[in-house]
C-alpha positions, 0 to 999 in steps of 0.5 A, a space after each residue: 653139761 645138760 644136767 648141769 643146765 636143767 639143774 641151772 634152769 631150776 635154780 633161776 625158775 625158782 629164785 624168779 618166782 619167789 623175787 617176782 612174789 615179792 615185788 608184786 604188782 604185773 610181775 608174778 602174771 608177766 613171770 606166768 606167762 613167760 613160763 607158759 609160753 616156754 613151756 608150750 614150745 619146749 615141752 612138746 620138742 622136749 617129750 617127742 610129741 607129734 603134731 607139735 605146733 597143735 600141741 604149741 598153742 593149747 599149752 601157751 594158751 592155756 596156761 596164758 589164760 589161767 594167770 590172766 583169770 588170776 591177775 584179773 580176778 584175784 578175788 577168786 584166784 584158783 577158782 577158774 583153773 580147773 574150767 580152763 584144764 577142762 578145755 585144755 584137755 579136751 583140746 588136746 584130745 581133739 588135737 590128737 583125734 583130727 590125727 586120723 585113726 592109725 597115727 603114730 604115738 597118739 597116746 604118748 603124745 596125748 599124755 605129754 601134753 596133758 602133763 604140759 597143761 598142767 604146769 603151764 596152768 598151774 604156773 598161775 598159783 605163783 600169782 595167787 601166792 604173791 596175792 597172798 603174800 601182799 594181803 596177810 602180810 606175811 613175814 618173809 621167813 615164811 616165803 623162804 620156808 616154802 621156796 627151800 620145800 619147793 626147792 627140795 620137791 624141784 630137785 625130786 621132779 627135776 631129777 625125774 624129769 632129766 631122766 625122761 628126756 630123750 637124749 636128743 632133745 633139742 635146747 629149748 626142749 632140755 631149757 624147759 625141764 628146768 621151768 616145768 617142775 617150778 612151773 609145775 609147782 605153783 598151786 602146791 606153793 599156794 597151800 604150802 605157805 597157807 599151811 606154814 604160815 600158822 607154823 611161822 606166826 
């Protein structure tokens, strides 16, 4: 039943971005920040990470600002994340040094969240793809070609992520492994379409 949920989860993850990529307009950001806040309240709960609610706010907020740089600066579009992965990092460490030395699981939870940043900022290449989409004009047999790539790379990093679960995970927790990988995904969409829109032109 939790496979078959995470699998679902997928499934709607992908089919929304690649429909919100479509419309346009605030709907690609407002999907962005919807996965980021997702994220960064399931992710901890789903990989065990102590100090949960630190952790809670530096993934939300990270990946919130990253599609916001996006949205408003589309002229730029990635160029801004890697600045915010920065500060997401080092609020992380920080998170985990105000712990005190001798704190259980530092290092995992560390990890955790790193991997939790980073889908949640990547979350804001499905904006830039969208932006793509609407200034190339782009035919949608090519949109279709990235979300059957994606779909089988989701499968593959879902399928990971479904093992590494623990088994009891609370239902945020196992709702937000379908997200991540689509999440996750975001920026590679971007080059994805760039590299197979010559293929399909």
């Amino acid at each position: 039943m939790r496979y078959a949920m995470i699998a679902a989860c997928s499934v709607l993850s992908l089919v929304a971005v690649l429909g919100a990529v479509v419309v346009g307009g605030p709907a690609p950001a407002l999907l962005a920040v919807a996965m980021s806040v997702l994220i960064g309240f399931g992710w901890p709960a789903a990989t065990g990470i102590a100090a949960r609610h630190r952790h809670n706010v530096i993934i939300s907020a990270a990946g919130t600002v990253a599609a916001l740089l996006v949205q408003f600066l589309p002229g730029q579009q990635l160029v801004w994340l890697p600045a915010v992965l920065g500060v997401a990092l080092m609020s992380v460490f920080a998170a985990e040094l105000v712990r005190g030395e001798g704190a259980e699981h530092r290092l995992e939870s560390t990890i955790a969240s790193t991997a939790g940043v980073l889908a949640a900022v990547s979350s804001s290449g499905w904006i830039a793809l969208g932006d793509d989409y609407r200034t190339t004009g782009a035919e949608p047999s090519q949109l279709v070609l990235v979300g059957l790539l994606l779909a089988a790379v989701v499968a593959l990093v879902g399928g990971r992520l479904i093992a590494a679960a623990p088994a009891d995970s609370p239902r945020r927790g196992v709702l937000v492994l379908g997200v991540t990988p689509v999440a996750f995904l975001g920026v590679a969409a971007v080059f994805a379409a760039r590299v197979l829109g010559p293929v399909v032109a």
